[in-house]
C-alpha positions in Angstrom: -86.1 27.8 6.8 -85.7 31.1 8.2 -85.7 29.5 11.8 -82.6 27.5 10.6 -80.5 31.0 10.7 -78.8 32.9 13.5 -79.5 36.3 13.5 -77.8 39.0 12.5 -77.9 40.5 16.5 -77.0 37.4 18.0 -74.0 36.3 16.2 -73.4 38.1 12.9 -70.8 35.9 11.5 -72.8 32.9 12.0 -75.7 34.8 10.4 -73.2 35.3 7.3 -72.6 31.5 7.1 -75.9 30.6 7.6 -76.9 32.4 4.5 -74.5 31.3 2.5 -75.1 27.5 3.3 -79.1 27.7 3.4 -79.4 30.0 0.5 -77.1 27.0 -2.1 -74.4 29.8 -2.1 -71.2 27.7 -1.9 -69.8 25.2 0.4 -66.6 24.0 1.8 -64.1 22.1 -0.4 -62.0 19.2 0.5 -58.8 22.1 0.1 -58.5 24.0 3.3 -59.4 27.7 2.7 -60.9 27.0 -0.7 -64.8 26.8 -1.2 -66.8 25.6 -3.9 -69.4 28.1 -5.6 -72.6 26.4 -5.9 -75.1 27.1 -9.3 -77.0 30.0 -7.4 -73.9 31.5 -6.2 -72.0 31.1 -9.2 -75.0 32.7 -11.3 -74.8 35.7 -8.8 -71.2 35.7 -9.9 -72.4 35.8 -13.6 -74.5 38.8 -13.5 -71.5 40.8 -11.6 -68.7 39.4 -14.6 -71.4 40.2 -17.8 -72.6 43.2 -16.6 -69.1 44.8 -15.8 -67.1 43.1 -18.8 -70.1 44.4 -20.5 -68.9 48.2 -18.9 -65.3 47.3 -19.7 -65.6 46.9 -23.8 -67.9 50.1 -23.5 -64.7 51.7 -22.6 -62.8 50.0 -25.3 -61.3 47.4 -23.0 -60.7 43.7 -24.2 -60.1 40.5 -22.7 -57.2 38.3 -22.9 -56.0 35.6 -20.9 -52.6 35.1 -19.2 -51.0 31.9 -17.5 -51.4 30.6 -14.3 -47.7 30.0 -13.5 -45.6 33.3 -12.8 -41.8 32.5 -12.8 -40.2 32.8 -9.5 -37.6 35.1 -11.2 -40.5 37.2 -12.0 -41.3 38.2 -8.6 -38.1 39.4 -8.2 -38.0 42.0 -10.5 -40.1 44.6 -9.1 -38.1 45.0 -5.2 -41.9 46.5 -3.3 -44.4 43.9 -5.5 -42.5 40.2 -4.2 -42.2 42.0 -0.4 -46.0 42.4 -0.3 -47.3 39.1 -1.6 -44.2 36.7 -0.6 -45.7 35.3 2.3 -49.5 34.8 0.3 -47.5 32.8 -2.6 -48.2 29.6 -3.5 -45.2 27.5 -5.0 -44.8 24.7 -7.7 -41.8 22.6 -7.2 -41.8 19.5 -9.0 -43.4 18.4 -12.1 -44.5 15.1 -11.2 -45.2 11.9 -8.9 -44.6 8.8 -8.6 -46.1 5.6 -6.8 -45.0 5.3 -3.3 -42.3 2.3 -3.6 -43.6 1.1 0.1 -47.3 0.9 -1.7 -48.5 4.2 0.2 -50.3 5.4 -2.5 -48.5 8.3 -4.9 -45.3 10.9 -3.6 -43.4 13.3 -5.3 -41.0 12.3 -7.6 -37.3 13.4 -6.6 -35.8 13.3 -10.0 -38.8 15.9 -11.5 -37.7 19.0 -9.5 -37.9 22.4 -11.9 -34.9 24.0 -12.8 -36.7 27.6 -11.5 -39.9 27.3 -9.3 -43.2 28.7 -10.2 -45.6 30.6 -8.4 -49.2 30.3 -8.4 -50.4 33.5 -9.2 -51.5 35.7 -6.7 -51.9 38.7 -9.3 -50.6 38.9 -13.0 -48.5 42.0 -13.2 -45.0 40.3 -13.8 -46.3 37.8 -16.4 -48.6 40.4 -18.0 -45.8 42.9 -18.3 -43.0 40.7 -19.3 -45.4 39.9 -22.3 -45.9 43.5 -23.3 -42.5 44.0 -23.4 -43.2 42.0 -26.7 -46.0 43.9 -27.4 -45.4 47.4 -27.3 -42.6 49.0 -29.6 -43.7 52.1 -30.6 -46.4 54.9 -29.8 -48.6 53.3 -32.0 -49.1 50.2 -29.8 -50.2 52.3 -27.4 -52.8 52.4 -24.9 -52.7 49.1 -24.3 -56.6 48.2 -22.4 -56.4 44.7 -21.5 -58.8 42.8 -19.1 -58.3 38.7 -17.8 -61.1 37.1 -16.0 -59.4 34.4 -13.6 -58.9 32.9 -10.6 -55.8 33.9 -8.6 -54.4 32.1 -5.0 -53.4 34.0 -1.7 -52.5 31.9 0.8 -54.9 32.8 3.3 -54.6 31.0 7.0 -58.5 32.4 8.6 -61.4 32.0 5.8 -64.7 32.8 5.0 -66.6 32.3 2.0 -66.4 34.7 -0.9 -65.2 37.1 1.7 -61.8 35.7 1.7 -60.4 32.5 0.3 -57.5 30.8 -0.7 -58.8 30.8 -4.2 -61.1 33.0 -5.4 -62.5 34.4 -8.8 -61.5 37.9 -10.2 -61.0 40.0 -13.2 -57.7 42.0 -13.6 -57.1 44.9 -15.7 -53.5 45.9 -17.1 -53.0 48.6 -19.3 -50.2 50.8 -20.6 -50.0 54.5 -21.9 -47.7 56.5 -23.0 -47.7 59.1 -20.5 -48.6 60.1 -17.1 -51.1 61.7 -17.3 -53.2 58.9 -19.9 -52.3 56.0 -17.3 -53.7 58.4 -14.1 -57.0 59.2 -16.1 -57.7 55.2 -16.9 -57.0 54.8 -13.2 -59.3 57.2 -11.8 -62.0 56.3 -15.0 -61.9 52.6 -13.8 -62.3 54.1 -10.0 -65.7 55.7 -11.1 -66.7 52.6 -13.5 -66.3 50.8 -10.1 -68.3 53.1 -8.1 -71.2 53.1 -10.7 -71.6 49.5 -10.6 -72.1 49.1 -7.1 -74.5 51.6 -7.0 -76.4 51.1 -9.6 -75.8 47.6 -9.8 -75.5 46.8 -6.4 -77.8 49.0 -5.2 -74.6 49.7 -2.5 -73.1 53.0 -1.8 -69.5 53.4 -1.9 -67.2 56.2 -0.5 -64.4 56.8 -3.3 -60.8 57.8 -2.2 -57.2 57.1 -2.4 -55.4 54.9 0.0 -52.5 56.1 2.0 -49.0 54.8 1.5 -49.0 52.0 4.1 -52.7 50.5 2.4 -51.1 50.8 -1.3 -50.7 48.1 -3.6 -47.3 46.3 -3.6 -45.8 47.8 -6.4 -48.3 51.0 -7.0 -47.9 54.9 -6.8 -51.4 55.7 -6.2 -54.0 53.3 -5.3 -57.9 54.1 -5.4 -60.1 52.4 -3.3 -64.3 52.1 -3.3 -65.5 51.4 0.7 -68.6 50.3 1.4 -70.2 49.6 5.0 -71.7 46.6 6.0 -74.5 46.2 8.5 -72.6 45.0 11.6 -70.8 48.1 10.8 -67.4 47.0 9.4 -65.7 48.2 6.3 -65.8 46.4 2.9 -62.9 47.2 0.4 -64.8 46.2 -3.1 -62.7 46.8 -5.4 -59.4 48.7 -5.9 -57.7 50.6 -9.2 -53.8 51.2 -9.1 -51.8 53.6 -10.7 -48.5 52.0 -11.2 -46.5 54.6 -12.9 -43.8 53.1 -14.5 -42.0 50.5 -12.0 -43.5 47.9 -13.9 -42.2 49.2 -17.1 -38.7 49.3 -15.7 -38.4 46.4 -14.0 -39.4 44.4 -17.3 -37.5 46.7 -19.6 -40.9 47.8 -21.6 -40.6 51.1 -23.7 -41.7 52.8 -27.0 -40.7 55.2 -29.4 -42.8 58.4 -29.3 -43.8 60.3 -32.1 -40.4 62.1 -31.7 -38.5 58.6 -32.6 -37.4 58.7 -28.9 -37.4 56.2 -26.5 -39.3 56.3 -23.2 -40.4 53.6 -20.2 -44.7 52.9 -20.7 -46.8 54.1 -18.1 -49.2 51.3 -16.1 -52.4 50.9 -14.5 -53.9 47.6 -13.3 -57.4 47.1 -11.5 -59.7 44.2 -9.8 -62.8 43.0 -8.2 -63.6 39.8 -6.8 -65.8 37.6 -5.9 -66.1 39.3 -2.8 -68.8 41.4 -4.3 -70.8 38.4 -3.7 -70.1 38.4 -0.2 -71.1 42.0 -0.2 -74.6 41.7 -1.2 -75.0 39.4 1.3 -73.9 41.8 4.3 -75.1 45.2 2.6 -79.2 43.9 1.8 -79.8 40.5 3.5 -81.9 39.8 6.7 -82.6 37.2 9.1 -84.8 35.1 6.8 -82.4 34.6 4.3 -80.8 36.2 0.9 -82.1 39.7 0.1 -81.2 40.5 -3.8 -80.9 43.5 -6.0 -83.3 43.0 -9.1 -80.5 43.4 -11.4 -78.3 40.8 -10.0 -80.8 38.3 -8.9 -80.5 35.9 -11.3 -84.2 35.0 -10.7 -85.8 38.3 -10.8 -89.6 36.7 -10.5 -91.0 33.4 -9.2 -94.5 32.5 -10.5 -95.9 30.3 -7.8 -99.4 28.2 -9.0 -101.5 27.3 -6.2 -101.9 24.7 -5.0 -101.7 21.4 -7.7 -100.6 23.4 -10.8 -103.8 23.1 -13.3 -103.7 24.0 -17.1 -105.7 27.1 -16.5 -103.5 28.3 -13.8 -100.2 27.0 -15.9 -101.4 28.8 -19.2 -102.0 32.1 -17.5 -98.8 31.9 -15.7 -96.8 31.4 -18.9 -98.9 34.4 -20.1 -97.4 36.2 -17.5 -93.9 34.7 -17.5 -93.5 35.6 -21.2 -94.7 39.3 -20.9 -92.1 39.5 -18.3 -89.3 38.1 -20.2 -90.2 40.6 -23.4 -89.4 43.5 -21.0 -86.0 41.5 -20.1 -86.8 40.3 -17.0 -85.9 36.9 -15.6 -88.5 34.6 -14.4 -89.0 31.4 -13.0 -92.3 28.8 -13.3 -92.3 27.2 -10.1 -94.5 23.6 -11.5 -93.1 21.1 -8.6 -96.5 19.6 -6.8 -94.3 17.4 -4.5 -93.2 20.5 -2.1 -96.3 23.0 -0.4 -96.9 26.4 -1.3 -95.8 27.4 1.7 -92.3 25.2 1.9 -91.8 27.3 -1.7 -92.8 30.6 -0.6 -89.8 30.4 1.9 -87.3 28.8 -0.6 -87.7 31.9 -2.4 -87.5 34.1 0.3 -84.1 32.4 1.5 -82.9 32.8 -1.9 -83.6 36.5 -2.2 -85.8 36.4 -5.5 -87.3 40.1 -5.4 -91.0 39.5 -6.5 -93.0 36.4 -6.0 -96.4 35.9 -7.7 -98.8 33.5 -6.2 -101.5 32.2 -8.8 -104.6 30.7 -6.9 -108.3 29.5 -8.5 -109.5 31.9 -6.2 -107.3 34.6 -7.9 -107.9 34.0 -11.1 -111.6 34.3 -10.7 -111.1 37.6 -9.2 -109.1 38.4 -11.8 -106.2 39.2 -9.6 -102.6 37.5 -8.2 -100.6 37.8 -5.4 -98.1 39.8 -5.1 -94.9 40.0 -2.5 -91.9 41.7 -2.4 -88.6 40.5 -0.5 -87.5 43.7 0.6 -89.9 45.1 2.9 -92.1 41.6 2.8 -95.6 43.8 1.9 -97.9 41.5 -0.1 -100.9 43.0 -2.1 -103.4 41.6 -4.5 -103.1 42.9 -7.9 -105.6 42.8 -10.7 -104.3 40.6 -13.7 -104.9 43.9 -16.2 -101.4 45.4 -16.4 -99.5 42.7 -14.1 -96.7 42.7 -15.9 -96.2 46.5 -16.1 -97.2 46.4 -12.5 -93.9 44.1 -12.0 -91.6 45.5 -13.8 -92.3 48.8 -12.3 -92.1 47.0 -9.4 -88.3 45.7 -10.0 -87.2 49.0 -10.3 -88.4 50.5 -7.6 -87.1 47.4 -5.2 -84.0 48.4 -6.5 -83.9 51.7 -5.8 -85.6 51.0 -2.1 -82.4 48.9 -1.8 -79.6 51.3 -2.4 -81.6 54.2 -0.3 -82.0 52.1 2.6 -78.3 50.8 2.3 -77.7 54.6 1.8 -79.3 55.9 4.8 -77.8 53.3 7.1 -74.5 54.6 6.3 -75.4 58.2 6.4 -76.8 57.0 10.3 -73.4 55.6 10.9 -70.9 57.5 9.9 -69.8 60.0 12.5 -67.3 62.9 12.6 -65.0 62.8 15.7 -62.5 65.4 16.6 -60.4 63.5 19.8 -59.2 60.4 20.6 -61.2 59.4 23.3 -64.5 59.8 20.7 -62.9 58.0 18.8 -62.3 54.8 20.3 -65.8 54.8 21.9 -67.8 55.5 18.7 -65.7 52.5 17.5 -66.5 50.4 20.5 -69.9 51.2 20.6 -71.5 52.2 17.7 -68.8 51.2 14.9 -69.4 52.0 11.0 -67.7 54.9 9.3 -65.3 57.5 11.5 -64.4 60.4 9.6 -61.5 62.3 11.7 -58.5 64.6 11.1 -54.9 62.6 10.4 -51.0 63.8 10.2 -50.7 62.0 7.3 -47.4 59.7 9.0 -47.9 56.3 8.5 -46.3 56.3 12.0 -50.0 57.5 13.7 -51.6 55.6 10.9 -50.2 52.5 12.3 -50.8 53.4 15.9 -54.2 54.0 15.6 -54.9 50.3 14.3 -52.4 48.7 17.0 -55.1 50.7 19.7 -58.1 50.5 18.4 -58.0 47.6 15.3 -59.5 50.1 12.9 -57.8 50.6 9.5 -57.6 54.0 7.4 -59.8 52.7 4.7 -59.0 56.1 2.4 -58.6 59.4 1.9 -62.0 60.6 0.1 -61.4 62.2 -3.0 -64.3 64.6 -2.5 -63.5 65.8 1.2 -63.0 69.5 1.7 -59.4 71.3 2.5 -60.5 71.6 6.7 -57.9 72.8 9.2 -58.0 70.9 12.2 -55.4 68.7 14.4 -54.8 64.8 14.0 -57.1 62.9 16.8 -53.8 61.1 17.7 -50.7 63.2 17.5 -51.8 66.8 17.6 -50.1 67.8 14.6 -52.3 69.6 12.1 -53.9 68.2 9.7 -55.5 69.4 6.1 -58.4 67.3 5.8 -60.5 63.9 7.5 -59.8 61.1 6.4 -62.0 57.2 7.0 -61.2 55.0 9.5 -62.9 52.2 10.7 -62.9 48.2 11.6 -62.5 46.7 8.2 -63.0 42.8 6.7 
């Protein structure tokens, strides 16, 4: 199977698609730009949406849901919000067909045209907050923590699956405060909920900063941003958590009374990941043999592999095994199919990323011990049957943390501080990854840098020091560095 995948060195994108065809990710849909997620993608996607709606009602968040169709009128309202996603919008126009009267199948019907079109939504901030204004009329209503798992539609025009689509999966947070300084905490909390997931979810570091004014959210006063660095060296935006202040508010007339009977505009937050994250466990962990998986997001965590025509003997001790596993939570898998060879399985599950695999022989079990292999660094050893399954779940654990050091110390290794232009542009062109360099804070250089050199300012790091120093473009001075770099 693995011999079915480019490589990562000789074409990296290919590599990407490769895995996510051979691995039963997702595939192409009959809509352009649109994929369809297949049941071992989609049970990736699972583990990422229970374990952080799990995070979210820790936090005392709940979950509603909000419709599809945003009035065209909506859009309108808030002046910076329709500028940024009018050309991604989607548009309903009629509201229903009719047979072709030259018998050419169905067309739309003339007569059925709406009175005000609706847009598909490409993010629900102008439906969500034209409901609160409903919602909230006094302090008391107040905060507001609502979360809506969905699907949303950008109309995207170059593809690639989970990575960007014209459709894709996402939750959406909206919330509103009654002051400033509420809405900013919930902001910057969901920011480090973020970050925590990926790392110790993901087993995938993030660098956690703001973006600069030209990178913000259509609509926001503060965006925060988690970056993470894939292995061909580009940047990953996975997830981003907006401060809105009160434009929202305003532009759908939502206020309270305080506890002083007086009236005031409600203070907004709203916040999303995607079903990009998907994408980025492929590009932070995999290899060229297939799927690589953090333990706590595989959603096989161990297959038990009898060899070689499964036998009751080798079947009972296997669900012995299986069982002890699943008491200490873990996910496991029987494999009982005598039509394929081991050794046709043993790859399967190595394109698929499942962490451990445990190979059951006659052999084995008469030395009272079982094969054991690990997908991340591939090192097989026989164990003795005594204590397998503490053996595995110990195991688990430290697959996952072998992960996120190794994803660690590949960013550490490229991530480099430059201090002139000309370094610059040739770290970028020959090494890539993460550039860390001073900037005069205009978007005017901001933008120049990306027309030269195609590298975005991904963010400004929350936890970089105050260091004097001159912008790598301009000249001008400059405070502190900031994160550049090529970017999906």
């Amino acid at each position: 199977m693995a011999k079915e995948i480019t490589s990562r060195a000789e074409n990296y994108s290919q590599w990407y698609n490769d895995i996510v065809k051979k691995a039963g990710l997702a595939d192409n849909s009959a809509v352009r730009g649109c994929m369809v997620i297949k049941p071992y993608g989609y049970a990736i996607w699972e583990k990422i949406r229970d374990q952080l709606d799990k995070m979210f009602k820790e936090t005392g968040h709940v979950n509603a849901y909000f419709p599809l169709f945003i009035p065209k009128s909506f859009l309108s309202k808030e002046a910076q919000h329709v500028e940024g996603f009018a050309k991604e919008c989607a548009v309903v126009t009629h509201h229903r067909l009719m047979n072709d009267p030259n018998g050419k199948g169905v067309i739309v019907d003339p007569e059925a045209k709406l009175e005000e079109e609706l847009i598909v939504r490409p993010t629900s901030e102008t439906i969500i907050w034209s409901t609160y204004k409903d919602w909230i009329q006094s302090y008391r209503d107040l905060p507001l923590l609502i979360n809506q798992w969905a699907n949303v539609v950008r109309w995207e025009m170059r593809t690639r699956p989970f990575l960007r689509t014209a459709e894709f999966l996402w939750q959406e947070g909206h919330t509103a405060h009654a002051t400033e300084n509420e809405a900013r905490q919930e902001a910057r909390m969901i920011h480090d909920l973020y970050a925590q997931f990926t790392e110790e979810f993901m087993a995938m570091p993030v660098i956690q900063g703001a973006k600069s004014e030209n990178e913000r959210f259509a609509g926001a006063v503060d965006t925060y941003t988690i970056e993470a660095l894939m292995q061909d060296g580009k940047a990953l935006q996975a997830g981003t958590s907006h401060f809105l202040g009160q434009n929202f508010a305003k532009a759908f007339e939502v206020t309270f009374m305080n506890e002083k009977n007086e009236s005031e505009f409600v203070w907004a937050t709203s916040w999303g990941v995607t079903t990009r994250l998907v994408g980025a466990l492929i590009m932070t962990h995999s290899d060229d043999d297939g799927l690589v998986l953090p333990p706590k997001l595989a959603p096989i965590q161990v297959v038990i592999v009898p060899i070689p025509r499964p036998d009751p003997e080798l079947v009972a001790k296997a669900e012995e095994i299986a069982n002890g596993l699943k008491a200490k939570g873990v996910s496991v898998k029987i494999d009982l199919d005598d039509s394929k060879r081991p050794g046709f399985k043993f790859a399967e599950y190595e394109m698929k990323g499942v962490p451990v695999r445990l190979g059951l022989g006659a052999r084995d079990m008469a030395n009272n011990q079982i094969e054991v292999a690990r997908r991340d660094t591939k090192e097989k050893d026989n164990v003795s049957l005594d204590g397998i399954v503490e053996y595995v779940t110990e195991l688990l654990d430290d697959i996952q943390n072998n992960l996120l050091k190794r994803a660690y110390d590949f960013r550490q290794a490229n991530t480099t501080r430059v201090d002139n232009f000309d370094d610059f542009k040739r770290i970028l062109d020959t090494k890539g990854g993460f550039v860390l360099a001073h900037w005069d804070r205009t978007t005017e250089t901001e933008l120049k840098i990306k027309e030269e050199t195609k590298a975005t300012l991904r963010c400004i790091p929350i936890d970089a020091p105050e260091e004097a120093g001159i912008c790598v473009y301009s000249g001008k001075p400059s405070s502190r560095r900031v994160l550049f770099a090529k970017a999906y």
